[in-house]
DRENMAR-193922 format. One record per residue: x, y, z of N, C-alpha, C in turn. Coordinates in steps of 0.001 Angstrom, whole numbers, padded with zeros to 6 digits, always signed. Atoms other than C-alpha are relative to their C-alpha. Layout:
<nodes>
XYZXYZXYZ ...
</nodes>
This chain:
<nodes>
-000767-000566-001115+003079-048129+027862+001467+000053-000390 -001562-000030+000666+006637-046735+027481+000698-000141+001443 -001282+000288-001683+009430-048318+030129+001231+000056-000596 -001647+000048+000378+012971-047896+030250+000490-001645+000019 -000810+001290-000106+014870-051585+029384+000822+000012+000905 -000941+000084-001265+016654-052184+032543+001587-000977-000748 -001192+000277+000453+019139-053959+030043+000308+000599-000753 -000544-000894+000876+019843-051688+027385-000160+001114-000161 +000263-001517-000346+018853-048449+028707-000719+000841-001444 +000533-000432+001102+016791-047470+026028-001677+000222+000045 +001426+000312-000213+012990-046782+026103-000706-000521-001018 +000502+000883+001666+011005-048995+023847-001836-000516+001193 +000321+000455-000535+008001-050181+024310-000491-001173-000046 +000299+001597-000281+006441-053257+025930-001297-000628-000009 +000776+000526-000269+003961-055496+025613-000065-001590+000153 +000066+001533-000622+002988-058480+027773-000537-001163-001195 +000520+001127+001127+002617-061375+025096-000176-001546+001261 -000100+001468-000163+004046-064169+027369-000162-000248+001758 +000456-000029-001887+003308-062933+031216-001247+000444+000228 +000955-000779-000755+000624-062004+033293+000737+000601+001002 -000856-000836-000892+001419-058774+035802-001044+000050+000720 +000724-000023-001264-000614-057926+038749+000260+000795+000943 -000271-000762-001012-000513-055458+041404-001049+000407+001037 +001105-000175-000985-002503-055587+044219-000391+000103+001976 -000588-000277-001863-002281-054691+048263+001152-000782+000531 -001664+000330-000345+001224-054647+048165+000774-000869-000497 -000920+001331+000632+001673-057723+046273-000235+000265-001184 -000109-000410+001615+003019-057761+042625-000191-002328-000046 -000192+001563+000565+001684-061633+041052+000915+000124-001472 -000619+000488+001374+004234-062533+037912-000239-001042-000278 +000516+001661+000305+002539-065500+036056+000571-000024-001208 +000109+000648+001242+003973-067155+033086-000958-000498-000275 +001530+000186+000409+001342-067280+030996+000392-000610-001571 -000921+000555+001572+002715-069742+027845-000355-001766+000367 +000271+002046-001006+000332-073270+029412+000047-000908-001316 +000138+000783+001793-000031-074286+025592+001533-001228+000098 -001313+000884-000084+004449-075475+026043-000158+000105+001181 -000029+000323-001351+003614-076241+029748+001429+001280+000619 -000410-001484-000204+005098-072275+030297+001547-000126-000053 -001041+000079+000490+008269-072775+028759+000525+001249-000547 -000355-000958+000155+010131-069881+028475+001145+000230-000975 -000714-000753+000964+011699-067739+025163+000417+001147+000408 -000679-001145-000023+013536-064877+024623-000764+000837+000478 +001082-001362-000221+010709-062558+025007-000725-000428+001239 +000483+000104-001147+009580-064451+028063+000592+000393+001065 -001019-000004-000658+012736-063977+029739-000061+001879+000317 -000383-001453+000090+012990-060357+029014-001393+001355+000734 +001418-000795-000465+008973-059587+030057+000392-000711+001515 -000205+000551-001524+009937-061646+033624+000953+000959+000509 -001354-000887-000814+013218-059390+034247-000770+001672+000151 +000154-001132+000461+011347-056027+032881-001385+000028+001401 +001568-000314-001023+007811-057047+035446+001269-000197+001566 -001038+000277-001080+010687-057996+038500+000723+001339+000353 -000903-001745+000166+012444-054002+037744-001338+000433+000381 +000923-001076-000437+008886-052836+038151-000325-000175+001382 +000361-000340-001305+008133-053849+041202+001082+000071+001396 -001581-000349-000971+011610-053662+042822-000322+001598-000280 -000141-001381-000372+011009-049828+041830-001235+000593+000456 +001226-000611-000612+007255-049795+043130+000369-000025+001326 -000565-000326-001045+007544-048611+046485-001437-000920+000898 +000802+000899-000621+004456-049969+047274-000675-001365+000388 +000162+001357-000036+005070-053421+046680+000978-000454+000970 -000607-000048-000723+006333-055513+049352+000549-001538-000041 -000099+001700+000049+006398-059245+048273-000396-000290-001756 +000505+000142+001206+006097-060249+044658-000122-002047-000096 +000633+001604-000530+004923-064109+044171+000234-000426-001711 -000401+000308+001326+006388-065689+041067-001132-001754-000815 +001186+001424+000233+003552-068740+039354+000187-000247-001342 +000604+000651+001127+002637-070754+036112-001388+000253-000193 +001400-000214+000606-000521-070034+034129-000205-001804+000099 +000409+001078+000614-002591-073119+033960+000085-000830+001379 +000158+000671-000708-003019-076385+036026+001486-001369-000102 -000963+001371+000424+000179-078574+034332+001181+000586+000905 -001203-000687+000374+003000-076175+034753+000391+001018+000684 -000201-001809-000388+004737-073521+036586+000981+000443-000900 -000898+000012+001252+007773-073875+033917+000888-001026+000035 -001402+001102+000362+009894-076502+032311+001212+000491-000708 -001175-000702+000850+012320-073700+030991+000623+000010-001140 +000219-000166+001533+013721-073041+027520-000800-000576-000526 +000813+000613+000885+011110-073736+025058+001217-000609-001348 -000887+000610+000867+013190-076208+023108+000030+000152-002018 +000809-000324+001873+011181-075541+019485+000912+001577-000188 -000076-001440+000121+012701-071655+019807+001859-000496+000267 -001711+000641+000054+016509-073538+020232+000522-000200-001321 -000452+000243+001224+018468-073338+017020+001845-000503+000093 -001571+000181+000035+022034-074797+016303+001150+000902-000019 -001012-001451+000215+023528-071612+016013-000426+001125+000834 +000545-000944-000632+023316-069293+018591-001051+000095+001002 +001270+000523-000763+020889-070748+021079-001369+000175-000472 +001109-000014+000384+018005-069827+021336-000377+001232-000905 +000114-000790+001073+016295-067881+018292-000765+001467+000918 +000675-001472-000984+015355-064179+019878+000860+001112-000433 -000593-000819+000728+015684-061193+017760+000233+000964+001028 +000271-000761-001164+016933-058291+020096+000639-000585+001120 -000661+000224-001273+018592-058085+023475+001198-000801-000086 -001335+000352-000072+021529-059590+024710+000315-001439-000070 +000262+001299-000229+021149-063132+025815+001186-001018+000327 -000999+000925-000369+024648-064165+026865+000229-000916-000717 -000413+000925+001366+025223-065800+023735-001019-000689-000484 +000936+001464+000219+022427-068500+023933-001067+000586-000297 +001032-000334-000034+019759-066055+023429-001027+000381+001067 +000908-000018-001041+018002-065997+026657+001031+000724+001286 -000628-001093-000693+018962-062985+028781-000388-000976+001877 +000413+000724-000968+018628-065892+032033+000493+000549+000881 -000757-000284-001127+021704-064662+034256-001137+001053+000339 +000850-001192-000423+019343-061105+034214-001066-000521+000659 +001578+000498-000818+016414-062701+035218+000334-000716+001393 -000371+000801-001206+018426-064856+038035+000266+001052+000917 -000107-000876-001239+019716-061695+039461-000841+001105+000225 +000971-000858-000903+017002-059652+039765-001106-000718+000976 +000487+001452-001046+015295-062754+041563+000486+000124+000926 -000624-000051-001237+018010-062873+043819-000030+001323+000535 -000255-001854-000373+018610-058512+044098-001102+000515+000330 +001001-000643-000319+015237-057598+044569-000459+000210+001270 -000290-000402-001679+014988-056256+047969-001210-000354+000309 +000817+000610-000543+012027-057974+048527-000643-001555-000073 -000333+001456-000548+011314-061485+049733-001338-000163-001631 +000712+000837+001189+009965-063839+046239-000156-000932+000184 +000358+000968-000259+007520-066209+046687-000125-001435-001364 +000516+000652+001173+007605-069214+044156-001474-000954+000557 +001191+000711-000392+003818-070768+043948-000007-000831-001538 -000062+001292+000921+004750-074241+042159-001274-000440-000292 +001208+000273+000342+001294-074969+040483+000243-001282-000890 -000520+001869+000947+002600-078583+038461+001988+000311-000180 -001902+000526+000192+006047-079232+036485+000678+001175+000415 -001134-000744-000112+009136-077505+037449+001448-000327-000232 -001032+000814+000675+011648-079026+035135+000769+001364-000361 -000658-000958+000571+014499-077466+033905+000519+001187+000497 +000122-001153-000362+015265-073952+033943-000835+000661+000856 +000343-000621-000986+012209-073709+035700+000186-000546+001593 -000951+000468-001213+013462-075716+038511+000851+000922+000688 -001156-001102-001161+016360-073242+038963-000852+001379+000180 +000912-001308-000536+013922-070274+039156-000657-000263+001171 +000209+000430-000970+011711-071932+041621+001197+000470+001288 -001097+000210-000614+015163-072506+043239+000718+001456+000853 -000952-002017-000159+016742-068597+043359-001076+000605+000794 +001184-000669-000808+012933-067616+044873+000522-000498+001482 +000041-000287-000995+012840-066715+048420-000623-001136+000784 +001050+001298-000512+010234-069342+049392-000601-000627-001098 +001131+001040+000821+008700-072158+047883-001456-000484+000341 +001159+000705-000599+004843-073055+048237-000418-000452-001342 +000436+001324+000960+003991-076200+046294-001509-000788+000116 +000995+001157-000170+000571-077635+045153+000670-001482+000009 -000318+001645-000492+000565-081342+046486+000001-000870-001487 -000543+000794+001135+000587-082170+042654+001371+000113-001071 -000990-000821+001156+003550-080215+041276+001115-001160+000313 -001316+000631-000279+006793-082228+040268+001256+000800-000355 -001234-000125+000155+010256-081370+040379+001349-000766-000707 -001396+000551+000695+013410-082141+038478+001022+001030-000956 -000817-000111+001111+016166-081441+036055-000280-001001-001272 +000614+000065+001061+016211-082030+032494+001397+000562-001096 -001440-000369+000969+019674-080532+031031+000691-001087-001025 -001210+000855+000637+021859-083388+030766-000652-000983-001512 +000774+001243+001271+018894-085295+028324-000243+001044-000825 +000133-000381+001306+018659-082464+026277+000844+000902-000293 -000668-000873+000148+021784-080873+025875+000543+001187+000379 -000289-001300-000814+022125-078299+028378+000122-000133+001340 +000018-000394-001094+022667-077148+031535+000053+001090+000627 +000087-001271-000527+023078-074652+034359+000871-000367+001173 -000937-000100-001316+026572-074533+035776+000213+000440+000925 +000106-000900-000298+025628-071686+037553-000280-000419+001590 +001082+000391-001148+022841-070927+040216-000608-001345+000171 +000981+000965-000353+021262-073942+039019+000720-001005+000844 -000952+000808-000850+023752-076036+040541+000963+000502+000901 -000858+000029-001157+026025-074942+042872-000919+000613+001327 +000648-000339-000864+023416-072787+044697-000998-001341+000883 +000973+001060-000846+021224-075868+044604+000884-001247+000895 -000749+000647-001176+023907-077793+046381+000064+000399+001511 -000256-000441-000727+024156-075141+048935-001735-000620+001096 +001326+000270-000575+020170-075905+049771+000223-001529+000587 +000139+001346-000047+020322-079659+049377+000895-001229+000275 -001187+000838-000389+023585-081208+050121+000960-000219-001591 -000746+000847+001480+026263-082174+047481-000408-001102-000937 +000041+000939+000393+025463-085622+047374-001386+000119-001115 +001355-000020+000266+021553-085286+046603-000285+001378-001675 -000143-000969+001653+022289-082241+043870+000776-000651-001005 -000428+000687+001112+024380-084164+041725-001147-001006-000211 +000960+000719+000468+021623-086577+041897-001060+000616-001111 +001086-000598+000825+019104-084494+040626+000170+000221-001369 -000422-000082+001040+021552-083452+037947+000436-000940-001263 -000639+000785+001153+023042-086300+036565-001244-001053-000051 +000971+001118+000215+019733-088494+036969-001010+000486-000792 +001391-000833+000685+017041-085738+035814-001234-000907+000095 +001094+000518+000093+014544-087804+037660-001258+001076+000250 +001179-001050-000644+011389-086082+039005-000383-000239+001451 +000531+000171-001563+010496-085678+042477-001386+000359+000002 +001094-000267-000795+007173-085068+044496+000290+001221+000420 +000327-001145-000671+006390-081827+046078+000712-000793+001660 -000238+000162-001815+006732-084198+049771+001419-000584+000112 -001125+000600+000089+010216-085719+048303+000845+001842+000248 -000657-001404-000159+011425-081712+047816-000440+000525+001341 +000068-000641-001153+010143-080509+051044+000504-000616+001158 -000752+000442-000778+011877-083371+052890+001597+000389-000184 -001545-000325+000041+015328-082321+051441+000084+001524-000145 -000515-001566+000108+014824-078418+051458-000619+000418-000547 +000030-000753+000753+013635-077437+048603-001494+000752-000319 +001201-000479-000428+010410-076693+049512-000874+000373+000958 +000034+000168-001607+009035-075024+052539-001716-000385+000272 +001416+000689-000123+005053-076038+052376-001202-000593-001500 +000487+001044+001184+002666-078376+050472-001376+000722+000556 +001724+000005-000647-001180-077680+050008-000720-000320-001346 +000204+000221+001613-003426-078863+047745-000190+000873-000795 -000091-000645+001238-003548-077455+044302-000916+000690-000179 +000792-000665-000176-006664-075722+044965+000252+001217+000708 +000030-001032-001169-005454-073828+047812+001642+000465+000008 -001589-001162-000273-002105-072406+046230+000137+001170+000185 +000148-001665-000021-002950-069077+045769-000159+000413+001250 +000477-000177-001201-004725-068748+048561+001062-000233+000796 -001093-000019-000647-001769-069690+050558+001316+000820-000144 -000742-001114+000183+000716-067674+048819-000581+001153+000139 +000383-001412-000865-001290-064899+049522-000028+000281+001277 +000168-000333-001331-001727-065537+052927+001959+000099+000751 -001295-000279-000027+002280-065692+052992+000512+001002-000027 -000009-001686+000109+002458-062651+051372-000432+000976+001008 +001082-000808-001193-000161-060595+053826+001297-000631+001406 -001214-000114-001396+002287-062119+056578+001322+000610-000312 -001389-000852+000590+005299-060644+054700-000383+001020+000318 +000391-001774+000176+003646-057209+054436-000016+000377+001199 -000107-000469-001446+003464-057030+058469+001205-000004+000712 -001177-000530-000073+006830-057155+058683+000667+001310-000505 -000709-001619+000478+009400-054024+058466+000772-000715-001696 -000383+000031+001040+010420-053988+055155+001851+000076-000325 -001554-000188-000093+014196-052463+055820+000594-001501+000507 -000264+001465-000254+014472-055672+057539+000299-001424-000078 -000458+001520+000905+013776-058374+055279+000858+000603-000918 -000526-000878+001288+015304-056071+052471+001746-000141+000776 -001545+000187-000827+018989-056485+055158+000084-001458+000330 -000114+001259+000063+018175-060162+055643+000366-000127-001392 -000463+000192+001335+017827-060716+052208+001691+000051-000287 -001270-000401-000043+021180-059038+051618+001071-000769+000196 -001350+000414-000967+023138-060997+054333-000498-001734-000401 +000423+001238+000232+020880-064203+053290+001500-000629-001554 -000799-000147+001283+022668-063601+049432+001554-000293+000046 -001534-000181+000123+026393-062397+050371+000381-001617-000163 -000469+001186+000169+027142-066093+051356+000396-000816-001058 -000518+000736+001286+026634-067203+047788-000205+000825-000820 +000097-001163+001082+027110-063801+045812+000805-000498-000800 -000634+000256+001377+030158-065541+044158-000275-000728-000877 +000769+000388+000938+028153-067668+042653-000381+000408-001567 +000606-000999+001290+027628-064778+040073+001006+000062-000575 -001256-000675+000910+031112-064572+039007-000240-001963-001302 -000308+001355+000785+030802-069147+038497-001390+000438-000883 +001057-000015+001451+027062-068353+036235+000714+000645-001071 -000499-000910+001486+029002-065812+034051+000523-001081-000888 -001229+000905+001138+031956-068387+033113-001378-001220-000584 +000925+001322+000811+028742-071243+032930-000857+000128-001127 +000700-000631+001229+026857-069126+030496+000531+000433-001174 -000969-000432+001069+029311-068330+028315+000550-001104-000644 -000662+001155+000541+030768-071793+028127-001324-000966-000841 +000896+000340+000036+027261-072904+027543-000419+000202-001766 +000171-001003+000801+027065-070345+025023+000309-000971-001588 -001044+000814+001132+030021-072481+022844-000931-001440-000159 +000647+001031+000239+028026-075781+023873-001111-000001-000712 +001372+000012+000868+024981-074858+021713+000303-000338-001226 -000280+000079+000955+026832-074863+018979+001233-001368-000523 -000691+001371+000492+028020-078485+018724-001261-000851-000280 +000619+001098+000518+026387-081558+017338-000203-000606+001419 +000602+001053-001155+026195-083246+021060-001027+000822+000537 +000527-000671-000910+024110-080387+022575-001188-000144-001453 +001436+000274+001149+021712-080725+019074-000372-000887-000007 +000696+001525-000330+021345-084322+019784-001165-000065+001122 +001009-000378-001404+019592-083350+022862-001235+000511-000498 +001118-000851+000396+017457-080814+021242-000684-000938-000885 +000795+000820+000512+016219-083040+018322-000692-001145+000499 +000770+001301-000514+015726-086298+020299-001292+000694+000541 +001381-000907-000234+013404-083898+022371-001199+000420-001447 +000794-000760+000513+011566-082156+019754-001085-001884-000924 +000708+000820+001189+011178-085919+017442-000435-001352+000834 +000923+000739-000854+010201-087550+020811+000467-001691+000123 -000720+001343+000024+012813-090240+020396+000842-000423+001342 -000807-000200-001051+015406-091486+022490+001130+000353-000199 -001314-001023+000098+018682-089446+022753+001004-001127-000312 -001512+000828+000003+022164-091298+021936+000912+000984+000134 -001277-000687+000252+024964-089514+023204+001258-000760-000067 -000626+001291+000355+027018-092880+022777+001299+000594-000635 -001548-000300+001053+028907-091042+019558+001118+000545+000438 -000542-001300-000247+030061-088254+021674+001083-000454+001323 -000918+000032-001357+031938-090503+024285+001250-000359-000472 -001913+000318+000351+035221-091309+021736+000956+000893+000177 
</nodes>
């Protein structure tokens, strides 16, 4: 199939390696499909999530798209750390990637821009990057086994951006720096007491529930949520100007020895020392 790149205006074409797409009475499913790194997302994952998100923002007949994890562990623990190199983030031949390799801001704002309401269906972890995706979705519906957290500060990264300031806006100040500077893990019933999740069911009956979410979306007027949305957004549109400067600065942090300490302890399963890095 030949599509136009909604980032580099160019037609090339695509094929799904690292998603599953879906289109079906009215609802578009987007599954990371990558359960092998508990759906840890690369360059080319990033770029098939923004490119399936353009399609159904321009299908007319979709009215709810429902964002998931392949598999029973994982909905995503974000960058796949193995595909992280010292130079230049992450390794991803092609596209733009805001320095680090991973075209993320794109994928955050067509999440947020898409004139129709995005359901996240948390099926296990949601560490990381995928935390702040979860996060930018419209609604959250969580199997009763999925956990939550951050994951930056232990391996060298972060997300000055959406991932944090928006998630302050949800969760309070106090309780978002927690998340950040502790990178513990929560419960599905710990996130739905502070916000960040609006229903629990068991892990059997996620789908099934995000669909039945969906099907109640679709009986609504569409112009409607599509002007909520909108007026939901403005509040924290500047948000987009603080991700630019956090992605960029981010960009520079890949390329030091404290942000590779992160990455190796991860990959050699040790424990991190950032000790050196406090003289």
């Amino acid at each position: 199939m030949e599509i136009v790149n909604p980032l580099v205006g160019t037609h090339q074409p695509l094929e799904l390696t690292d998603i599953l797409y879906k289109k079906e009475d009215g609802i578009a499913t987007i599954t990371i499909n990558r359960p092998e790194v508990y759906n840890a997302f690369r360059g080319e994952t990033v770029q098939q999530l923004i490119w399936a998100f353009r399609d159904a923002w321009d299908d007319n007949r979709i009215g709810v798209v429902i964002l998931t994890g392949s598999g029973e562990k994982a909905f995503c623990v974000g960058g796949d750390q193995k595909s992280k190199g010292l130079e230049g983030g992450y390794n991803h031949n092609g596209g733009l990637g805001g320095g680090i390799g991973l075209e993320i801001e794109a994928l955050h704002q067509v999440i947020r821009n898409i004139p129709k309401p995005v359901i996240a269906a948390v099926n296990g972890y949601a560490i990381g990057g995928g935390h702040v995706l979860h996060v930018i979705c419209d609604l959250t519906i969580a199997a009763d086994t999925a956990k939550f957290g951050q994951s930056g500060p232990k391996v060298g990264s972060y997300d000055a951006g959406f991932g944090s300031a928006y998630l302050a806006r949800i969760v309070g100040e106090k309780k978002a720096r927690e998340i950040w500077y502790l990178c513990e893990q929560y419960t599905a019933q710990e996130c739905k007491e502070m916000g960040l999740v609006n229903k629990i069911v068991p892990a059997a009956q996620l789908m099934e529930a995000a669909d039945e979410w969906a099907q109640k979306l679709l009986e609504k007027s569409p112009t409607a949520l599509k002007m909520l949305k909108y007026s939901f957004n403005a509040d924290s549109a500047n948000i987009q100007g603080i991700s630019q400067l956090a992605m960029g600065s981010l960009a520079m942090f890949y390329n030091t020895e404290e942000s590779n300490e992160g990455k190796e302890a991860f990959l050699e399963k040790r424990p991190v020392d950032f000790n050196k890095f406090r003289v």
